[in-house]
C-alpha positions as CSV (number, residue, x, y, z in Angstrom):
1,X,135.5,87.9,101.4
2,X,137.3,90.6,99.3
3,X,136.0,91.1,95.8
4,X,138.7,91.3,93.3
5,X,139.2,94.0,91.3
6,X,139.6,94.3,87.3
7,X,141.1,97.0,85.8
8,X,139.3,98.6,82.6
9,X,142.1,97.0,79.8
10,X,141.5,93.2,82.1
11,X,137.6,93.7,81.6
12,X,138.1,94.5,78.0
13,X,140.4,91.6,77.2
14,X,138.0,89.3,79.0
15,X,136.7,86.5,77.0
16,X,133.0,86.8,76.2
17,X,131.1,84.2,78.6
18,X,128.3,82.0,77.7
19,X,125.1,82.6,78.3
20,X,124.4,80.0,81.9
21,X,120.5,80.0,81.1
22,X,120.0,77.2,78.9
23,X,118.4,77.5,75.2
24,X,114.9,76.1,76.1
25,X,114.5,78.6,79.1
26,X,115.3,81.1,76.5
27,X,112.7,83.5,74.9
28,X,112.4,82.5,71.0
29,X,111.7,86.3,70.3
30,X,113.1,88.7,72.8
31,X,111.2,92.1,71.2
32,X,108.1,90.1,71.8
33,X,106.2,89.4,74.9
34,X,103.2,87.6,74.8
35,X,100.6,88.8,77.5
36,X,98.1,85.8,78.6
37,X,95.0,86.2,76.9
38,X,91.9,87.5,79.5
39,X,88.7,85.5,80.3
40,X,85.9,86.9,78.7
41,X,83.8,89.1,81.0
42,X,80.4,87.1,81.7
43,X,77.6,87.9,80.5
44,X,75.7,89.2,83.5
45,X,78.6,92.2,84.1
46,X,78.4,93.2,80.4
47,X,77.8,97.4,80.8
48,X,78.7,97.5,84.4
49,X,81.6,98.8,86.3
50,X,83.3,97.7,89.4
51,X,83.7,99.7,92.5
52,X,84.8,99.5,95.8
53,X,83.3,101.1,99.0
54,X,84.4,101.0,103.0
55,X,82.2,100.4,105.5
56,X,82.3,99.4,109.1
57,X,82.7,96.1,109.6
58,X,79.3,96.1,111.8
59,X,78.0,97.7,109.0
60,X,78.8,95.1,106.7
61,X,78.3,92.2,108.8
62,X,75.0,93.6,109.4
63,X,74.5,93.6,105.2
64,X,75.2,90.2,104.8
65,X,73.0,89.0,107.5
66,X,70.2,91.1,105.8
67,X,71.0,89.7,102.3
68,X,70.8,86.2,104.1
69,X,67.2,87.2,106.3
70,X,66.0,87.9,103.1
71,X,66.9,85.3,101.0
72,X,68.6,87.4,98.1
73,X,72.2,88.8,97.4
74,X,74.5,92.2,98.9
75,X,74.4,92.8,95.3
76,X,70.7,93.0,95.0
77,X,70.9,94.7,98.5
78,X,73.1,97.5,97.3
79,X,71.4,97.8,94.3
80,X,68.4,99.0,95.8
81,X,69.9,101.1,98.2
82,X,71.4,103.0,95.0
83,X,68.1,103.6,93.0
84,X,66.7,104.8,96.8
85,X,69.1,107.5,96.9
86,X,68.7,108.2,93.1
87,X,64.8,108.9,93.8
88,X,65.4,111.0,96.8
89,X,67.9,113.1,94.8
90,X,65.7,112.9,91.8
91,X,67.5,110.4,89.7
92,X,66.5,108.1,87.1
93,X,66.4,104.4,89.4
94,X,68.6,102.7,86.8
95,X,70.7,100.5,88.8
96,X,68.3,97.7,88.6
97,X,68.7,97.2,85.0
């Protein structure tokens, strides 16, 4: 289907149309936007830092079945395997803290 074309003077003596969305959907306050408040961090991760690390999947298959052997967490798991490679490079073991 063609679309019709409007000359420049046509556009400009156009009535003004109304607004289709209704009031209610309608921001109150445009120049505002509220952002949705965050949970608050629990307490255990207080100080601590997220990261992210790739491993073969073998590799981390084999790491879970170690965590569950053992009866503890990957957490716990990586977290020793960080303060052993702080003491071989002779770093303070802190990430047991």
């Amino acid at each position: 289907m063609a679309r019709k074309t409007l000359s420049l003077g046509a556009l400009m003596d156009r009535e003004e149309r109304p607004d289709p969305t209704p009031a209610a959907a309608q921001p109150k306050n445009q120049d505002v936007v509220e952002k949705p408040a965050k949970a608050p961090k629990p307490s255990y991760r207080e100080g601590k830092r997220a990261f992210t690390a790739w491993a073969p999947t073998e590799a981390y298959r084999q790491l879970k079945r170690m965590a569950a052997d053992r009866d503890t967490t990957v957490q716990a798991l990586l977290e020793e395997g960080m303060d052993l490679v702080f003491a071989k490079y002779g770093y303070d073991q802190i990430a047991r803290q």
